[in-house]
C-alpha positions as CSV (number, residue, x, y, z in Angstrom):
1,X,-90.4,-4.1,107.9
2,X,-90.1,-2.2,111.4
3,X,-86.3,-1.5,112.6
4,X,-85.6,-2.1,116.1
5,X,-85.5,1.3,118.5
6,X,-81.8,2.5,118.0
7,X,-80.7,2.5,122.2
8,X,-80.2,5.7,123.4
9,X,-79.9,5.0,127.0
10,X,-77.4,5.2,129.3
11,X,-75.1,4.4,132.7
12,X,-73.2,6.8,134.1
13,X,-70.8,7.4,137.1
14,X,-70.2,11.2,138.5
15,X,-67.2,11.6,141.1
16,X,-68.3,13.1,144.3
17,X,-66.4,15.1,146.2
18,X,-64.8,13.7,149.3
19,X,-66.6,16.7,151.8
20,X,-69.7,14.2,150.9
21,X,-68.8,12.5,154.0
22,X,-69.8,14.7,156.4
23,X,-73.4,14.4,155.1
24,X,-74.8,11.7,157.3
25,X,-77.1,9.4,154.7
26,X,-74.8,8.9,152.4
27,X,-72.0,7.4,155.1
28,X,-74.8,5.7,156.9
29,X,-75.7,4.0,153.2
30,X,-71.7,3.2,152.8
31,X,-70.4,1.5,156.1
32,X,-68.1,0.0,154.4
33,X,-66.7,2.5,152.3
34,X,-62.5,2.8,152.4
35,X,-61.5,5.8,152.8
36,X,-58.5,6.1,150.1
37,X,-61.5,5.0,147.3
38,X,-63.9,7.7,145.4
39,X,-67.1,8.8,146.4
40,X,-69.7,8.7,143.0
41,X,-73.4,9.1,142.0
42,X,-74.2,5.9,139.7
43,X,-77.1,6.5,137.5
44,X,-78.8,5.8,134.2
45,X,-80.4,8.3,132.1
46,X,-82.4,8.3,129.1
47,X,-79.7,11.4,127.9
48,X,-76.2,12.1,127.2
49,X,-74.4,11.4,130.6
50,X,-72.7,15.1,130.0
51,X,-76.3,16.3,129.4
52,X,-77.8,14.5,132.7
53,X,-75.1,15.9,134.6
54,X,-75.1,19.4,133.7
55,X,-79.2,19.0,134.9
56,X,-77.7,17.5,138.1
57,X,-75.6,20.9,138.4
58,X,-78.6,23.0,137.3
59,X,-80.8,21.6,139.5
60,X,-83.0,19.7,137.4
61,X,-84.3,16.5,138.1
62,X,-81.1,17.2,140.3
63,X,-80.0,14.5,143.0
64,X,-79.0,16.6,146.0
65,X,-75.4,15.2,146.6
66,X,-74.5,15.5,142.4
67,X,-75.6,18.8,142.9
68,X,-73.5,19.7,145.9
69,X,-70.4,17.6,145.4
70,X,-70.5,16.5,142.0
71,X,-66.8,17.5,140.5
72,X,-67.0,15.6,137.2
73,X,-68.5,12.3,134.8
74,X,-65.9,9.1,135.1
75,X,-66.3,7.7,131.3
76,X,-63.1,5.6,131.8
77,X,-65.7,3.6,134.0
78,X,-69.1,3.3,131.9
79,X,-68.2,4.5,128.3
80,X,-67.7,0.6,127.4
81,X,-71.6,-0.3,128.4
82,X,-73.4,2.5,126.2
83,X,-75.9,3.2,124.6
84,X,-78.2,0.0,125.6
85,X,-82.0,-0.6,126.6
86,X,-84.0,1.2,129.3
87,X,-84.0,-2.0,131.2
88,X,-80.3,-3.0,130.6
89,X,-79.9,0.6,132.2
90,X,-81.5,0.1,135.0
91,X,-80.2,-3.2,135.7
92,X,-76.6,-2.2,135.2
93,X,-76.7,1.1,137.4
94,X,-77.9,-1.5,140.1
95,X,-75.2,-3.8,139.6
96,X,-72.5,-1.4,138.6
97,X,-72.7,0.2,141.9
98,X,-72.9,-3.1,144.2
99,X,-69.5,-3.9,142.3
100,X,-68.2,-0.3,143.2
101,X,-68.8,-0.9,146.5
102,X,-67.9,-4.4,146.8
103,X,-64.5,-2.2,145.7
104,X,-64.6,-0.2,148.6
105,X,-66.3,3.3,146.9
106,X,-68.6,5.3,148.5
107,X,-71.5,5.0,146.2
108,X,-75.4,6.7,146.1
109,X,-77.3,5.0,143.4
110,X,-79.9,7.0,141.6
């Protein structure tokens, strides 16, 4: 008998720093944004959050603004959701960061 595929992927949220503002696309994608909420990078990863975020820092596979402004993972925000399916994943991300910005954060979604 075959055993299901043990889920290894992952959400994740990375906190942006706030100088991310002066960078035009990402306020243009966030016109709502309040400016007392955080600024993050939702994603989902087929790796470790910590692990997809150090390759954010060290430039692989990198998204430009994690790589500039990313200060640090938010778990307190994802860690319930994971491990799960590739397409729960991607689904999530998607509705994880319409809900953080329905919250007034400044979000880029992978």
């Amino acid at each position: 008998m075959m055993r299901p595929a043990r889920y290894h992927h992952n959400v994740y949220v990375i906190e942006l720093h706030e100088d991310v503002l002066y960078e035009r696309r990402f306020v243009d994608a966030n016109p709502r944004f309040d400016r007392f909420m955080p600024c993050v990078y939702v994603g989902a990863t087929g790796l470790s959050p910590q692990q997809r975020f150090e390759n954010h820092k060290a430039g692989k596979r990198a998204n430009r603004f994690v790589r500039r402004y990313g200060l640090r993972l938010m778990p307190e925000i994802y860690d319930v959701f994971n491990p799960m399916p590739w397409a729960a994943a991607l689904q999530l991300e998607a509705e994880l960061a319409q809900e953080l910005r329905e919250k007034g954060w400044a979000v880029w979604q992978g």
